[in-house]
N, C-alpha and C positions, 0 to 999 in steps of 0.2 A: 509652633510659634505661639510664647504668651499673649494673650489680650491684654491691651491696657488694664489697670484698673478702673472702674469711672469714680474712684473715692480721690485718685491721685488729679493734682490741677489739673489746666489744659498746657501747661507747659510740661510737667510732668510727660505727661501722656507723648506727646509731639516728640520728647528725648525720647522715651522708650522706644516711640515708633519709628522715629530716624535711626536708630542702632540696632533697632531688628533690619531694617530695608536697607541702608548703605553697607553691606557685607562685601563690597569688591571695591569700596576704597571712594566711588563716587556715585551716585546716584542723581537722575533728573524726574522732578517729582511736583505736580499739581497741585496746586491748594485744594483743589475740590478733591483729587484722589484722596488724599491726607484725612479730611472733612470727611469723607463719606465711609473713611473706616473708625474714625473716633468720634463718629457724632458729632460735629461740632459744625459752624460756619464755616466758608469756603474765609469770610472775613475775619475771623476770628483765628483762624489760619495764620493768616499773612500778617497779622497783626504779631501774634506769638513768635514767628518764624523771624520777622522785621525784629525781634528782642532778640532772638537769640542770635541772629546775625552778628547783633551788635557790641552781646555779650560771651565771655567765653562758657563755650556748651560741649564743649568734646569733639563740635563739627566746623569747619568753613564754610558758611553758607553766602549764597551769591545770588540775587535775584538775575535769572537766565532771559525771560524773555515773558513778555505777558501780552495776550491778545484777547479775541472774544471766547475764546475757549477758559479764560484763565489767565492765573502768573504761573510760570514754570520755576522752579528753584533748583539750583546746580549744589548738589550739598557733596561736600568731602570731607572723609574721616580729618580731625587736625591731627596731625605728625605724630603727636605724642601717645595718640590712641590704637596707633596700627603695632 
């Protein structure tokens, strides 16, 4: 598996990483998991992820559930990527 770059944004990054990790179509995924492999904030996270929800990125993403542990994010390949 590649490393992000860390020359590429943090949006950047967040797509490479969701495309390495959602390999079976859905994936349920932490901001703080996310964060603590690309260096980044757990908020800085959900901030990017909240964009890409809303944009199209190659994924369906869905905020899942969020408690004291965190937001959980329900991410699925979109249709056109599988």
């Amino acid at each position: 598996m590649m490393a992000p770059s860390e020359s590429d944004s943090p949006r950047e990054r967040i797509i490479e990483y969701l495309d390495q990790e959602v390999t079976g179509g859905r994936a349920f995924i932490k901001s703080h998991h996310i964060a603590s492999k690309l260096d980044l904030s757990a908020k800085e996270i959900g901030m990017q992820i909240q964009s890409l929800e809303a944009h199209s990125s190659g994924f369906r993403i869905r905020r899942w559930g969020g408690d004291s542990n965190g937001t959980t994010w329900v991410i699925d390949r979109s249709p056109t990527d599988s």
